[in-house]
VMD Tcl script that draws the C-alpha trace (Angstrom):
set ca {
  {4.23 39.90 4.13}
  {2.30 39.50 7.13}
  {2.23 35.26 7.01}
  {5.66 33.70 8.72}
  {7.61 31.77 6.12}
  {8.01 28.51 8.67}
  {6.09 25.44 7.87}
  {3.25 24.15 9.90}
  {4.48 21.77 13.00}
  {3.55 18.50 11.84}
  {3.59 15.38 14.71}
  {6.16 13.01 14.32}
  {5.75 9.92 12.69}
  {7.20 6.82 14.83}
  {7.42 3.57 13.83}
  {5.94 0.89 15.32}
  {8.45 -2.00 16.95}
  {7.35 -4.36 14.25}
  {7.66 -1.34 11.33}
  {11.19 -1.58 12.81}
  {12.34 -4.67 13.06}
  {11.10 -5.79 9.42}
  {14.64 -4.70 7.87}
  {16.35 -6.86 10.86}
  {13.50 -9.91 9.88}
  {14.74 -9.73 6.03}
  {18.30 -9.67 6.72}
  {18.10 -12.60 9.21}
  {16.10 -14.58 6.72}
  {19.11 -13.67 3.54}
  {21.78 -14.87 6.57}
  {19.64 -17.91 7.09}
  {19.54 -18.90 3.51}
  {23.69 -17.69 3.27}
  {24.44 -20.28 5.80}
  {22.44 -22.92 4.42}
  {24.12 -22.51 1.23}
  {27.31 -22.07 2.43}
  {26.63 -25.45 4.56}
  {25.69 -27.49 1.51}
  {28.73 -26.20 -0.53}
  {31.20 -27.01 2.07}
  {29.82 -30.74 2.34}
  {30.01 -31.42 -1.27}
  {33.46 -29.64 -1.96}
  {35.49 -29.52 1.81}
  {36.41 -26.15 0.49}
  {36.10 -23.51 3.19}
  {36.87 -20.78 0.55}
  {34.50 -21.94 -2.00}
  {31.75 -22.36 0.69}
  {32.10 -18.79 1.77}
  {32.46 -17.82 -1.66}
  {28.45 -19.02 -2.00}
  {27.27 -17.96 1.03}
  {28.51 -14.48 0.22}
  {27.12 -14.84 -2.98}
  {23.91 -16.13 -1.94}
  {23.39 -13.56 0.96}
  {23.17 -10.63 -2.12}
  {21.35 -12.30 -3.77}
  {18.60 -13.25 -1.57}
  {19.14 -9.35 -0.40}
  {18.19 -8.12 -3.47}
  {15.44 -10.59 -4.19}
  {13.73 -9.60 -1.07}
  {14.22 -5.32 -2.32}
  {12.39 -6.44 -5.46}
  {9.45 -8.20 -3.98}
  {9.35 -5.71 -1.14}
  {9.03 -3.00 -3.91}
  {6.62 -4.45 -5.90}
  {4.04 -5.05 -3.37}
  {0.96 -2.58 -2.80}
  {1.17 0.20 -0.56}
  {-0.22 0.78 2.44}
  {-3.60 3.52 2.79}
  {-1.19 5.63 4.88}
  {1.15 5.68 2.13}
  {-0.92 6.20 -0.55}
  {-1.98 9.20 1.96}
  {1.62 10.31 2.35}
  {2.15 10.40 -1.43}
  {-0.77 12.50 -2.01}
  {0.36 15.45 0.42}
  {3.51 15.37 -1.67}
  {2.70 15.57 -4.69}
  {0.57 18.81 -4.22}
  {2.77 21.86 -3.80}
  {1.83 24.55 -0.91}
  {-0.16 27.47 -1.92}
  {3.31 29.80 -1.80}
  {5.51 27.45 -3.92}
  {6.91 30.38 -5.79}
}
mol new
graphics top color blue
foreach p $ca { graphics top sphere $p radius 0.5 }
foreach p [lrange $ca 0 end-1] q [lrange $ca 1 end] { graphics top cylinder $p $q radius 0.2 }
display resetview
């Protein structure tokens, strides 16, 4: 009864400017590709709805295509790290 019940100060983990930006870099790149497809669409149909209709359409799906490759890519040393510390459970769990 003697031990405090707080956990131990850990230092805070920033991100680095690039660590950061990576979510705005993916986006940009699922916008580029929206545009280009909406681009294409409108010159082959003159259809401004149908053209945003396949940008829209495009800009999930290049969204999601980037999650899945993003997810199935190795982690990092420090992550593998990361995982480790929480998968063991502190010596007063119970």
């Amino acid at each position: 009864m003697t031990q405090s019940s707080d956990p131990k100060p850990q230092d805070p983990i920033i991100p680095t400017r690039r660590d950061r930006l990576k979510p705005l870099e993916l986006l940009g790149f699922s916008g580029v590709l929206a545009v280009f497809a909406g681009l294409i669409v409108l010159m082959a149909s003159r259809s401004w709805v149908l053209a945003l209709i396949f940008a829209v359409i495009t800009f999930i799906a290049s969204v999601m295509m980037v999650a899945l490759v993003g997810l199935g890519k190795k982690p990092s040393d420090e992550d593998v790290e990361a995982r480790k510390d929480l998968q063991k459970p502190d010596a007063d769990w119970h």
